[in-house]
NUMARGU-968998 format. One line per 2 residues: number of its first residue (from 0); their letters; for each residue x, y, z of N, C-alpha, C. Coordinates in steps of 0.02 Angstrom, whole numbers. Layout:
! residues N
NUM> A> X/Y/Z/X/Y/Z/X/Y/Z; ...
END
This chain:
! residues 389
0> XX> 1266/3084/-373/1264/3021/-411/1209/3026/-463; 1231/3012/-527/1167/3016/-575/1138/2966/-595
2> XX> 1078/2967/-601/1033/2902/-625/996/2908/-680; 1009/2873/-756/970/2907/-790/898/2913/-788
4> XX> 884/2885/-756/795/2870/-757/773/2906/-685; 820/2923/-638/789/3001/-597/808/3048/-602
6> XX> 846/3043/-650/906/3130/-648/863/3165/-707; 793/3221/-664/786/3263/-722/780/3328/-661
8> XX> 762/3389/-723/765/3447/-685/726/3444/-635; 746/3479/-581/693/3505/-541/654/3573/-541
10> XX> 583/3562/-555/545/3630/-588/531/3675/-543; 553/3663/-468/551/3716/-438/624/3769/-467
12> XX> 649/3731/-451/730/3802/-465/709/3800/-536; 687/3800/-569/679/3842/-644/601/3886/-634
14> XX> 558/3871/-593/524/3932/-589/460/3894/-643; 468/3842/-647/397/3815/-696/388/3758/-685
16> XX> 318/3768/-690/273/3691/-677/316/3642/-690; 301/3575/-655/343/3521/-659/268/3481/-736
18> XX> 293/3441/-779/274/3399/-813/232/3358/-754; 141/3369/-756/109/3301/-699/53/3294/-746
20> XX> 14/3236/-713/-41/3207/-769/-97/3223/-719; -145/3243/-752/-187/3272/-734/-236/3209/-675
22> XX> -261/3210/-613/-306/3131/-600/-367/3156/-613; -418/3128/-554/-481/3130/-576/-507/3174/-507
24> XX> -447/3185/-467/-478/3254/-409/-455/3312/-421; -418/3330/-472/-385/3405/-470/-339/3402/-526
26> XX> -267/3425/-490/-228/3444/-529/-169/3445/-486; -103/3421/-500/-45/3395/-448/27/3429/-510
28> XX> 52/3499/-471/96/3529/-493/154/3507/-472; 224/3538/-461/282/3517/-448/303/3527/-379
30> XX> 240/3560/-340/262/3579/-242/218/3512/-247; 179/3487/-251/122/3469/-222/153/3403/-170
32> XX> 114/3372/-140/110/3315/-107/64/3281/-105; 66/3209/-103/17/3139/-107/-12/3159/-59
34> XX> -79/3125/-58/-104/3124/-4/-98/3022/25; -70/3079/95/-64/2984/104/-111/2946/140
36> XX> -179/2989/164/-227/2948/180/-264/2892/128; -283/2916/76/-308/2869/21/-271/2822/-15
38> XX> -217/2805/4/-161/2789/-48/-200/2720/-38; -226/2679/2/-253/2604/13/-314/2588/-41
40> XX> -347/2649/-47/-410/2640/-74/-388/2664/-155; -362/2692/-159/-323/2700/-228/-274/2624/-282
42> XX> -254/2594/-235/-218/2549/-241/-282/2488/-272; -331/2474/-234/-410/2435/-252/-426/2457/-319
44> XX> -438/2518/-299/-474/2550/-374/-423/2555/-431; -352/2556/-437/-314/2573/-473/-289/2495/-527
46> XX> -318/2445/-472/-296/2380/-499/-341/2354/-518; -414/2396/-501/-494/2345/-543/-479/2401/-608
48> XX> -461/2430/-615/-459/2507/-678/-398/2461/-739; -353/2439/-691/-283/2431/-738/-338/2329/-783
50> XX> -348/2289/-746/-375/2226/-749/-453/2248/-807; -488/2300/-788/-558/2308/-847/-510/2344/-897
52> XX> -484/2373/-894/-453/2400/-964/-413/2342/-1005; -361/2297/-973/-363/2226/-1007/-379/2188/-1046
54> XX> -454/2180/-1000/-490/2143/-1026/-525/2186/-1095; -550/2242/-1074/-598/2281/-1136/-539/2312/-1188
56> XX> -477/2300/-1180/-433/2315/-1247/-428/2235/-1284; -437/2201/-1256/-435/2138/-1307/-502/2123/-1322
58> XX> -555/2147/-1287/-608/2118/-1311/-651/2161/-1355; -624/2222/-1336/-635/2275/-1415/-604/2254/-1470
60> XX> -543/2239/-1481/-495/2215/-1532/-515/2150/-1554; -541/2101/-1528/-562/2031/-1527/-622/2031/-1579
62> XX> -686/2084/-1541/-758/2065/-1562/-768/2127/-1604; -741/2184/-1602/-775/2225/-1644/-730/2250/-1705
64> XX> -659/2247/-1705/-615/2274/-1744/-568/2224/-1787; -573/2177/-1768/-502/2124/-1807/-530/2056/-1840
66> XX> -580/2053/-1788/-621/1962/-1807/-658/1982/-1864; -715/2032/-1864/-768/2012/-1908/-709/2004/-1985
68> XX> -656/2053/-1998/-610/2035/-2046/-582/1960/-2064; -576/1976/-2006/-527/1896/-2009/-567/1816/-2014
70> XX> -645/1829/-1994/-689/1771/-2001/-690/1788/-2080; -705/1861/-2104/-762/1850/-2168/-689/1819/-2215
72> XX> -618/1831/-2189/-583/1817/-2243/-579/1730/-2240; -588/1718/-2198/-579/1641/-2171/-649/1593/-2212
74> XX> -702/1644/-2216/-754/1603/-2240/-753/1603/-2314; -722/1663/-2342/-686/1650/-2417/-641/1599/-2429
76> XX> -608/1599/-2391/-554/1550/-2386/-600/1469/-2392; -641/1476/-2363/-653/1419/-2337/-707/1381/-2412
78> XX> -728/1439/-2433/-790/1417/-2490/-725/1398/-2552; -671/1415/-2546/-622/1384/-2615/-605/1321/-2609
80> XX> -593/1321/-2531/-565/1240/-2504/-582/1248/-2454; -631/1163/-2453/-668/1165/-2389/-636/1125/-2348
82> XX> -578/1108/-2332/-528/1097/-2285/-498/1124/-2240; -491/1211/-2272/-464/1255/-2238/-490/1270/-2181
84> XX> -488/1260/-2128/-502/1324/-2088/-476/1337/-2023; -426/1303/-2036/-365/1304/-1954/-284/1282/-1977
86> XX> -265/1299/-1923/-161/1288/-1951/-169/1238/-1875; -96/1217/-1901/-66/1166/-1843/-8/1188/-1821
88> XX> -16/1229/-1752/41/1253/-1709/99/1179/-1710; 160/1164/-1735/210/1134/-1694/213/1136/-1627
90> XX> 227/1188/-1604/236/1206/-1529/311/1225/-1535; 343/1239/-1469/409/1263/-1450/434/1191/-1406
92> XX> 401/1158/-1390/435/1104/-1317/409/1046/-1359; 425/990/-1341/410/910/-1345/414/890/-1289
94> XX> 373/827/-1291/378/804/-1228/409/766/-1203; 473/778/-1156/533/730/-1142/545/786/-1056
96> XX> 579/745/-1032/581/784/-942/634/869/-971; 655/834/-1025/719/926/-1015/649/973/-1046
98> XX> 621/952/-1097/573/1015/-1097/530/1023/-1063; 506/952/-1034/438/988/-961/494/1034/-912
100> XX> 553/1045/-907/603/1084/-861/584/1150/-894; 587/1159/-966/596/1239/-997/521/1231/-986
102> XX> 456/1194/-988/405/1233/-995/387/1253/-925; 436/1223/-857/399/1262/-794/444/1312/-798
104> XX> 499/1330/-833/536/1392/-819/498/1444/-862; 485/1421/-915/439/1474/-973/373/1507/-922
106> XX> 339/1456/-888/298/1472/-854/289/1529/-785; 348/1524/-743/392/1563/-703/385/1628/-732
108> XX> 457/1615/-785/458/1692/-834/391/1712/-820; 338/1684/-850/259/1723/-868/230/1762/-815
110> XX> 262/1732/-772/210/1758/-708/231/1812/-684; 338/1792/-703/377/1843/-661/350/1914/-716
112> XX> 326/1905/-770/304/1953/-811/243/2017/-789; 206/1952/-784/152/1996/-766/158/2028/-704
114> XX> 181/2007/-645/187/2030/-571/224/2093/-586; 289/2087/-631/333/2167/-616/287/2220/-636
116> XX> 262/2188/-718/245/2234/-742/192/2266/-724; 155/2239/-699/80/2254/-671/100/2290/-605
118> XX> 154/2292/-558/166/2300/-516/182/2376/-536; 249/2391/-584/249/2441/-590/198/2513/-618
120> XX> 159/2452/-665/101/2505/-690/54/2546/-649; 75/2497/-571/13/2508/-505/48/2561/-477
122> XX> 120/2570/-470/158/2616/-438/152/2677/-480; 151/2677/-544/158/2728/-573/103/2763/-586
124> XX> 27/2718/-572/-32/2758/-591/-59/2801/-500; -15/2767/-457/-34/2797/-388/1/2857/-360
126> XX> 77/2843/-356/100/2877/-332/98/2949/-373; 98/2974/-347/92/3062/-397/159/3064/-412
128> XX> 221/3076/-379/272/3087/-378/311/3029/-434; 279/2993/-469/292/2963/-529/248/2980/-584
130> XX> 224/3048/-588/172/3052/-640/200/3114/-688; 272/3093/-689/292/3131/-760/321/3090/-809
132> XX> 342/3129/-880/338/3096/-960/372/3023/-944; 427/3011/-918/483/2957/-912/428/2925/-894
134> XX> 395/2914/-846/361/2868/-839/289/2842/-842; 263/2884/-870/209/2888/-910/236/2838/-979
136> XX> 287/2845/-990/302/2818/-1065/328/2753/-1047; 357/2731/-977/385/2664/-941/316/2618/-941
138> XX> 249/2659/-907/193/2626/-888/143/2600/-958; 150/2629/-1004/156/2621/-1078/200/2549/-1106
140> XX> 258/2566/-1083/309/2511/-1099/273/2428/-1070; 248/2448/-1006/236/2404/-970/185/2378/-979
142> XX> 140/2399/-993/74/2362/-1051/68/2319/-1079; 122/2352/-1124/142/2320/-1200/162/2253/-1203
144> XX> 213/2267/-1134/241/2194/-1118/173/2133/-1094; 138/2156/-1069/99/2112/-1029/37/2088/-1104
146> XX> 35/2126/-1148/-7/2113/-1193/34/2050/-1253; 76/2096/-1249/131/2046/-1287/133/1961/-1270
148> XX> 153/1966/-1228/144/1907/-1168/95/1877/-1165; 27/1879/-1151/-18/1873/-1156/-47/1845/-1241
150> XX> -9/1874/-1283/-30/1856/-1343/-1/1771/-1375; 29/1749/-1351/60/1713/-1376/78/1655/-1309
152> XX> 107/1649/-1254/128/1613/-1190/54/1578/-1176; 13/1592/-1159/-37/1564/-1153/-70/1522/-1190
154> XX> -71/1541/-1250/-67/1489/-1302/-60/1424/-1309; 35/1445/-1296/67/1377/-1306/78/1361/-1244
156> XX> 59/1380/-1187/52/1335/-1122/-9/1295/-1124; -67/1314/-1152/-102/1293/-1163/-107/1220/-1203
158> XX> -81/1220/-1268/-71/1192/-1308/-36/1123/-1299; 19/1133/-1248/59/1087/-1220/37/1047/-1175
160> XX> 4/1075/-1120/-35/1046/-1072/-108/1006/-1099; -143/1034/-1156/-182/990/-1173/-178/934/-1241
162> XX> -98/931/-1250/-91/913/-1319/-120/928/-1388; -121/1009/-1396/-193/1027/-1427/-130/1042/-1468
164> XX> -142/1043/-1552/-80/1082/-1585/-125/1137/-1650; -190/1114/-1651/-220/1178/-1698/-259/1239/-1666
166> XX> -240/1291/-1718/-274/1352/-1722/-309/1374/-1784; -380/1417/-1759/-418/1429/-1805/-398/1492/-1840
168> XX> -416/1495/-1918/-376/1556/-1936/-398/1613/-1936; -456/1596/-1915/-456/1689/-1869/-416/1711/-1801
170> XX> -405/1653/-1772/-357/1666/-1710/-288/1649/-1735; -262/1628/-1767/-217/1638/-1815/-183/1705/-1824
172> XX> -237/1730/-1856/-217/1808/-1893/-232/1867/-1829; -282/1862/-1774/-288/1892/-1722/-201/1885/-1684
174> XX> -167/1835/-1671/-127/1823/-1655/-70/1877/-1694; -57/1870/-1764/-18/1896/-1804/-44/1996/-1794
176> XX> -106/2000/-1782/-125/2070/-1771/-80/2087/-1698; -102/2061/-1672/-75/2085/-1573/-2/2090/-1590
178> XX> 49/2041/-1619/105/2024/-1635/141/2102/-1662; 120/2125/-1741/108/2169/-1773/127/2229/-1710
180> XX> 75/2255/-1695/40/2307/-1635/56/2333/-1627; 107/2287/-1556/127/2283/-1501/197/2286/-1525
182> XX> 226/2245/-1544/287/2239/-1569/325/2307/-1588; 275/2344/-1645/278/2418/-1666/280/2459/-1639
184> XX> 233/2468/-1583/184/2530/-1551/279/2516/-1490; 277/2458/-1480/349/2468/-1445/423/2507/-1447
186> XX> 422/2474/-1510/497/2492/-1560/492/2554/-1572; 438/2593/-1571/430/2660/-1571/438/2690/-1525
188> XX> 420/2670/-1447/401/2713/-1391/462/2685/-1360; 505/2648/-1386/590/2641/-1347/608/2696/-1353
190> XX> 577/2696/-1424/643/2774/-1476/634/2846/-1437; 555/2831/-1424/526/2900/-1367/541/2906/-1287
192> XX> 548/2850/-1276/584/2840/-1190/656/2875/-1207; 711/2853/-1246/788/2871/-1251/780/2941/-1264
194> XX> 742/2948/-1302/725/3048/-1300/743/3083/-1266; 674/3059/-1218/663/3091/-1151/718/3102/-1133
196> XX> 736/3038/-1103/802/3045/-1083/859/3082/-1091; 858/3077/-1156/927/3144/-1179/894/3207/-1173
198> XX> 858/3225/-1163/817/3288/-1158/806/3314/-1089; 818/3254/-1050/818/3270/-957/883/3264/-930
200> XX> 945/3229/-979/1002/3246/-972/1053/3285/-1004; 1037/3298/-1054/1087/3357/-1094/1050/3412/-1102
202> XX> 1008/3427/-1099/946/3477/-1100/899/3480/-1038; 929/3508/-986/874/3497/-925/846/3549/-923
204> XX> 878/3591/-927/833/3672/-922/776/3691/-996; 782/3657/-1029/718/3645/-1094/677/3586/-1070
206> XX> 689/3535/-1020/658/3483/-1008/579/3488/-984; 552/3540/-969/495/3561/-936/437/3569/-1020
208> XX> 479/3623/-1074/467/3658/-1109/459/3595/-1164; 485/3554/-1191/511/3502/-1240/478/3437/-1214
210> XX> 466/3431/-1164/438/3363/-1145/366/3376/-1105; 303/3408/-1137/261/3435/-1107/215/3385/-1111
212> XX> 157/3406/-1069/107/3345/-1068/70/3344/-1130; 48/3382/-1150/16/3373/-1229/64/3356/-1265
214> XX> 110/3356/-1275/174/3332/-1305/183/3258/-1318; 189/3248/-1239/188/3163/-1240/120/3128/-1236
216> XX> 69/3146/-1227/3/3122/-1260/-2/3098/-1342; 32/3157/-1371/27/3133/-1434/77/3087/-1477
218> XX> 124/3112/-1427/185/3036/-1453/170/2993/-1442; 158/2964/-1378/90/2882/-1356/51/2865/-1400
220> XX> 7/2928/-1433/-69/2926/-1459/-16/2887/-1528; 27/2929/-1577/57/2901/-1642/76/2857/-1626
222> XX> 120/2828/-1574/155/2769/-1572/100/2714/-1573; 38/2706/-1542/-7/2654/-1529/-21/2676/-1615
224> XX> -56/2708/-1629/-89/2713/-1673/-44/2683/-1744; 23/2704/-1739/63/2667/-1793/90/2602/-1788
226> XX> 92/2584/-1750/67/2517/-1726/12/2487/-1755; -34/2497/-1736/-100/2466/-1771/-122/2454/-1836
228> XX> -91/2529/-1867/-108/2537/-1935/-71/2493/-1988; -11/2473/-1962/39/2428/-1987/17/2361/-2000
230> XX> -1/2357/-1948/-43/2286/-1922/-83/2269/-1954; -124/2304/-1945/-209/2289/-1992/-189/2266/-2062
232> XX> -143/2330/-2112/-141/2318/-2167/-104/2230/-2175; -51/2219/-2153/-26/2162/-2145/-35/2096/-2123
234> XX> -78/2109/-2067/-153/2050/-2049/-187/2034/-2108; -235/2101/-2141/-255/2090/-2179/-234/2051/-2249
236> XX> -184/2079/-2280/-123/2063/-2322/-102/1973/-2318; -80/1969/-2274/-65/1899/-2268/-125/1856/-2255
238> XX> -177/1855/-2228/-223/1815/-2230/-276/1809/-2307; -252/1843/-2338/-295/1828/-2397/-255/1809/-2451
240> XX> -184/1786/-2430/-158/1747/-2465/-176/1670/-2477; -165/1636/-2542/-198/1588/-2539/-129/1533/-2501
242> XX> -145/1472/-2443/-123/1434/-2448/-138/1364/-2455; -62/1338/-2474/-85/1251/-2497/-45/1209/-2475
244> XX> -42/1177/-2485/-6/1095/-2452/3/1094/-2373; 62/1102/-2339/51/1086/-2282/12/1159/-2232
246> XX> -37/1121/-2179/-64/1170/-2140/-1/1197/-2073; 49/1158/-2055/79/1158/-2024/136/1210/-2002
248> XX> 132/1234/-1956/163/1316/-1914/232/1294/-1874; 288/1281/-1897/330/1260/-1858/333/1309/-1822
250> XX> 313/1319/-1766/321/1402/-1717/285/1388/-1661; 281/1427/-1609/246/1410/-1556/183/1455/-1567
252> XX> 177/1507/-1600/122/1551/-1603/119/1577/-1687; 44/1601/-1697/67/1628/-1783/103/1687/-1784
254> XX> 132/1689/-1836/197/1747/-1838/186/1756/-1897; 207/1847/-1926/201/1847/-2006/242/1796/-2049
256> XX> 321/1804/-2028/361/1767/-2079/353/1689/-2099; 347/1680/-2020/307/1583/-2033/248/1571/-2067
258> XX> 227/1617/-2055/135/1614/-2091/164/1609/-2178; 192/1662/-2200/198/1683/-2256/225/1626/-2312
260> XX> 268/1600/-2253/322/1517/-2288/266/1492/-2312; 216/1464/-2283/143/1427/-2305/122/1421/-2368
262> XX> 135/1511/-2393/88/1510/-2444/101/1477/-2513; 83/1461/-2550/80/1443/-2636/97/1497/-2684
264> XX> 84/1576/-2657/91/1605/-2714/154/1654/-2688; 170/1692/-2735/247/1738/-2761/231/1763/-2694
266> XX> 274/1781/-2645/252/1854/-2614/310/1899/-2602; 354/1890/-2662/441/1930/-2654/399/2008/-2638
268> XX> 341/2032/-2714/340/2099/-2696/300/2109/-2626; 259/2079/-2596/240/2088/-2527/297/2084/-2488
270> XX> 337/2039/-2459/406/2058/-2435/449/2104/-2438; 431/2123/-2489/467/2214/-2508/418/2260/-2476
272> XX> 363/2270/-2479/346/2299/-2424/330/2299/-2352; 351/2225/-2325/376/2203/-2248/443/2253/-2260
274> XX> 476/2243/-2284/576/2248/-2277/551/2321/-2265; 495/2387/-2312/498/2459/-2297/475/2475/-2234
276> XX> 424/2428/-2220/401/2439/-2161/437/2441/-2103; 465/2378/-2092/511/2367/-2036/569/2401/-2026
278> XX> 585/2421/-2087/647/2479/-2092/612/2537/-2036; 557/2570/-2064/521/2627/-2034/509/2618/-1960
280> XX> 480/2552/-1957/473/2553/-1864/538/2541/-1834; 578/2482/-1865/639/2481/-1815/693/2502/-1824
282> XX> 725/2521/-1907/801/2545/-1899/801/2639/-1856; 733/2669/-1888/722/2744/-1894/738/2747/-1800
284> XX> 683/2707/-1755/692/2713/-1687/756/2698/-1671; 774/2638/-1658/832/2617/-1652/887/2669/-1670
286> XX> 919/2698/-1729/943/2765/-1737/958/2816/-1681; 879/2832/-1664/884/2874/-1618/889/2833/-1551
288> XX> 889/2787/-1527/920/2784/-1459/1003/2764/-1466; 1016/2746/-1522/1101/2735/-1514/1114/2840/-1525
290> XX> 1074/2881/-1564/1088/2937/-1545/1097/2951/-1474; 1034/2950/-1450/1035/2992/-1389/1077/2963/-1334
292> XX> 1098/2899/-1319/1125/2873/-1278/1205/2896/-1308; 1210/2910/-1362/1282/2926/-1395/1299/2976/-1352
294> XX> 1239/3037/-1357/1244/3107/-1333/1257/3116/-1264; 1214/3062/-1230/1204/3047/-1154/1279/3041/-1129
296> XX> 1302/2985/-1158/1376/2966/-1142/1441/3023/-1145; 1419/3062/-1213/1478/3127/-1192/1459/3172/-1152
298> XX> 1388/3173/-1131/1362/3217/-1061/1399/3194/-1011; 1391/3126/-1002/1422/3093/-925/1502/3088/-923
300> XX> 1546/3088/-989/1608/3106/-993/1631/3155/-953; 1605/3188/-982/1603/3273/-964/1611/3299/-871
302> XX> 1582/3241/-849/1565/3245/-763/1622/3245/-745; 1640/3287/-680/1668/3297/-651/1672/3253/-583
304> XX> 1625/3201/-584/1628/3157/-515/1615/3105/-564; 1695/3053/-521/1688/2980/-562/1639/2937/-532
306> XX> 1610/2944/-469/1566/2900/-447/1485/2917/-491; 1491/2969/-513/1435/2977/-554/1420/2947/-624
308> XX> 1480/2951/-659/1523/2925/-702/1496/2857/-721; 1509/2825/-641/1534/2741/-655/1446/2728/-650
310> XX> 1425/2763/-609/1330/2731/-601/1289/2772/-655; 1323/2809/-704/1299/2832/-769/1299/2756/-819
312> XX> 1361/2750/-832/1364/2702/-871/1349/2632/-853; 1348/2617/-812/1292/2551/-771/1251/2549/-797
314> XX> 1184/2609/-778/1142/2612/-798/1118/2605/-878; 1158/2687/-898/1148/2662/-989/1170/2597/-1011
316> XX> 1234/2560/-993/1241/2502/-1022/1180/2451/-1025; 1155/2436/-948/1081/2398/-945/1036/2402/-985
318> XX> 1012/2465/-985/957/2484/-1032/971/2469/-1122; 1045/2496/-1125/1058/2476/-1207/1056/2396/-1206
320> XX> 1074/2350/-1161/1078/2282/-1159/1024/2249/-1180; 950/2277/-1158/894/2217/-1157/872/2266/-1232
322> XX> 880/2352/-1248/863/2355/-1330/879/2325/-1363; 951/2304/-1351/990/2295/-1431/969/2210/-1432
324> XX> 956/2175/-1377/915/2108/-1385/856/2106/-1419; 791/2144/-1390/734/2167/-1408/747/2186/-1498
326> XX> 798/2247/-1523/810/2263/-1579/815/2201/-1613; 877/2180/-1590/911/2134/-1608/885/2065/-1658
328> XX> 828/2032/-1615/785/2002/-1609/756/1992/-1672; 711/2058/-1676/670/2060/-1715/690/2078/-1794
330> XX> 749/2117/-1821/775/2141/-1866/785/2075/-1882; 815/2021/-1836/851/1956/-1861/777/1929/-1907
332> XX> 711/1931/-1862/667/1893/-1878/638/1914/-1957; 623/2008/-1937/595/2035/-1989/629/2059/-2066
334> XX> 683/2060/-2058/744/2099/-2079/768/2057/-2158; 740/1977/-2158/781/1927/-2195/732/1890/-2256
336> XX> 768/1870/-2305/713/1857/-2357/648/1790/-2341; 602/1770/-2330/555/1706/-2288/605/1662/-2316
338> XX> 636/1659/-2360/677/1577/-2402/727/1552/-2353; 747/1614/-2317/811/1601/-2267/785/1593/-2203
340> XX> 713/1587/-2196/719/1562/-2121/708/1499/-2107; 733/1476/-2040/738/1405/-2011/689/1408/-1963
342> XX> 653/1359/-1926/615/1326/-1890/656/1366/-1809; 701/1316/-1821/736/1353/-1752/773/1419/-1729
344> XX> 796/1468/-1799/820/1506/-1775/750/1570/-1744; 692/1548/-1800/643/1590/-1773/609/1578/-1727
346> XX> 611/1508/-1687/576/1488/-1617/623/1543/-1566; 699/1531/-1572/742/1572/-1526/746/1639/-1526
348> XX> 723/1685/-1595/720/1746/-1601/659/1762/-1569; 582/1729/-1565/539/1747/-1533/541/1757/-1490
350> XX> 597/1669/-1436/583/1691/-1373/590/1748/-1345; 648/1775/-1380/687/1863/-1350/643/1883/-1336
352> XX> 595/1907/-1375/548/1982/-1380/490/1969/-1376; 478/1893/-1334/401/1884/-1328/410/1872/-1246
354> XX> 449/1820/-1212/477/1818/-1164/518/1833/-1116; 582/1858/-1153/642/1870/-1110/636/1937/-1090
356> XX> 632/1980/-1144/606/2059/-1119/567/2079/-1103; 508/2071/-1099/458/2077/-1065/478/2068/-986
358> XX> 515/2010/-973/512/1992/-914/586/2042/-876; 614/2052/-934/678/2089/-905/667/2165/-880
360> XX> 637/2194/-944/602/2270/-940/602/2272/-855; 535/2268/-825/532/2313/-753/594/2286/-725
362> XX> 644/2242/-713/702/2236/-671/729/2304/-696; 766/2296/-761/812/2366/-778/780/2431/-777
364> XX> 717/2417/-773/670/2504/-787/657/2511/-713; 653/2474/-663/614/2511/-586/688/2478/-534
366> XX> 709/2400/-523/771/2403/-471/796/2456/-467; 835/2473/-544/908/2527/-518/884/2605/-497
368> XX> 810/2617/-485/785/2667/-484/746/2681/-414; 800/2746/-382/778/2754/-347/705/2769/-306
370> XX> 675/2821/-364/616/2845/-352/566/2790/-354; 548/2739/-397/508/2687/-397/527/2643/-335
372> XX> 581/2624/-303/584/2555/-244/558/2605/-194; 558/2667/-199/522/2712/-146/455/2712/-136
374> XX> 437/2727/-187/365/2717/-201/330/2653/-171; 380/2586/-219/361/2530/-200/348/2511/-109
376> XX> 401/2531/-73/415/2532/11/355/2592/30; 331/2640/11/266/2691/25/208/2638/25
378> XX> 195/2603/-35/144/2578/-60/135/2506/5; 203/2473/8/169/2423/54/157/2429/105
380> XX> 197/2490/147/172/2506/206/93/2527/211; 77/2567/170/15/2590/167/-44/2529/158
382> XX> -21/2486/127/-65/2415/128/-61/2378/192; 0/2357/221/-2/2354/268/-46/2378/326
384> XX> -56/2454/334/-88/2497/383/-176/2466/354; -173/2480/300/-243/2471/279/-291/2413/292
386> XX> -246/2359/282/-262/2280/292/-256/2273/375; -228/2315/416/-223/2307/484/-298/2320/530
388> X> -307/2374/482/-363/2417/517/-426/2376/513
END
């Protein structure tokens, strides 16, 4: 039975190292085995490691890299017109009983967010036997989501619960940076997950050779990094545009295209270079996973067992399901001239790719997968034993 997300070579019958990530006691090849005495004390340390890194990636990004920009542009801003110096979130809900209903379900979602994802990031940084490229690049995925999330949900839970509807425009444009990022550093590392993939299924015997650990270090390293760089310029870019008349954000969080509606002056040729950009992060990736899943699919044709067949295409269908939403989403958002957008179609395009996938990701990336609910059933027993003792 094939699974795309466990079906890769096995590096013993090819006679070469299996793809493992190096920890902080040694070095864990393709015989090796966990050790399952420590797995309890690993699990402590692995979740104060995953929680300070959290915190010190936003609070590096917060205090030393994005604000002092974003204040000094704000205090320019502010010496032209001394009015300026905050927007007025709309929000996503009003207050009537059907939306206090979506804001405890929005809320749910959030949590169901963070628990998978955090859950899986814990499985994947412990168990050894999950410490190759596929999921190294899943635990990546899973980040993203939680940062994502984090950027924006809190916000406007916030916002709602205290009837608060402004933001300052340095948190404004901090908002539009994380947005930027994350969004990118994503749409990229889909394109590098579907790779893999075709590379561990139509190519298994190169899969050792083609998907190496310095390899995928540096695809992570570009993907974050092009991410960022996107960002910055475009953070930057849009906040030193001048705006006038209304302060008001119909949106639940700041977003480039809503932001941009705001302004007073031309910005067709800045929009022309959103439209190159977004081309580059999302049609170029996107491309390649309708490639490789193209390729994938005449691999699994090809099988000679229909039960393999039928839980081939299960699988790929799932996974193409929550991209082409995620894709989907955002092309709608990024893709269109600012004159043509509406209030509501961009509240509903957010939710996709701020909410829905995020929260969907670990279901389709760890349920249908064998090796992770394994892990998961290792891990609680071992807590179990630990908490007994």
């Amino acid at each position: 039975m094939l699974d795309l997300h466990s079906y890769t070579v096995n590096p013993q019958e090819l006679g070469t190292p299996g793809l493992m990530m190096i920890d902080d006691d040694g070095g864990n090849d393709g015989g090796s085995k966990c050790d399952d005495g420590v797995v309890g004390v690993q699990v402590l340390k692995v979740v104060e490691i995953v929680m300070l890194s959290l915190c010190a990636c936003f609070y590096v990004l917060r205090q030393s890299a994005i604000s002092p920009v974003l204040e000094e542009i704000s205090r320019m801003k502010h010496l032209e017109n001394d009015s300026f110096t905050e927007f007025i979130l709309l929000g996503l809900l009003q207050y009537n009983p059907t939306h206090f209903c979506i804001f405890v379900l929005i809320t749910m979602m959030f949590l169901f967010t963070l628990t998978g994802n955090s859950l899986l990031i814990l499985l994947i940084l412990v168990d050894c036997h999950l410490h190759t490229s596929m999921y190294f690049f899943l635990w990546q995925l899973s980040l993203i989501d939680i940062l994502f999330t984090l950027t924006s949900v809190p916000k406007m839970m916030t916002n709602y619960l205290l009837h608060k509807e402004v933001i300052s425009t340095s948190d404004c444009g901090f908002q539009i940076f994380l947005g930027l990022a994350l969004g990118g550093t994503e749409c990229i590392l889909l394109g590098l997950m579907s790779y893999d993939r075709y590379v561990a299924i139509c190519k298994p015997l190169h899969y050792p050779l083609l998907m190496n650990w310095p390899l995928c270090r540096q695809m992570a390293v570009s993907s974050w990094t092009s991410g960022i760089f996107n960002a910055l310029i475009h953070t930057v870019c849009t906040m030193r545009l001048p705006f006038c008349g209304s302060r008001e954000i119909n949106h639940f969080y700041c977003e480039l295209p809503v932001v941009l509606h705001l302004s007073c002056e031309d910005t067709l040729t800045y929009e022309t270079g959103i439209l190159i950009s977004t081309t580059i992060l999302l049609l170029i990736p996107f491309s390649v996973i309708l490639a490789s899943y193209t390729l994938i699919l005449v691999t699994v044709i090809q099988m000679s067992s229909a039960e393999g067949r039928k839980k081939a295409f299960s699988t790929s269908s799932s996974h193409l399901t929550v991209v082409s939403l995620y894709y989907g989403a955002i092309i709608f958002m990024y893709m269109r001239p600012i004159s043509s957008h509406t209030s509501g179609q961009d509240k509903v395009a957010s939710v996709f790719y701020t909410i829905l996938t995020p929260m969907l990701n670990p279901m389709i990336y760890s349920l249908q997968n064998k090796d992770v609910m394994r892990a998961l059933e290792k891990i609680l027993c071992k807590c179990l034993l630990y908490f007994k003792m």
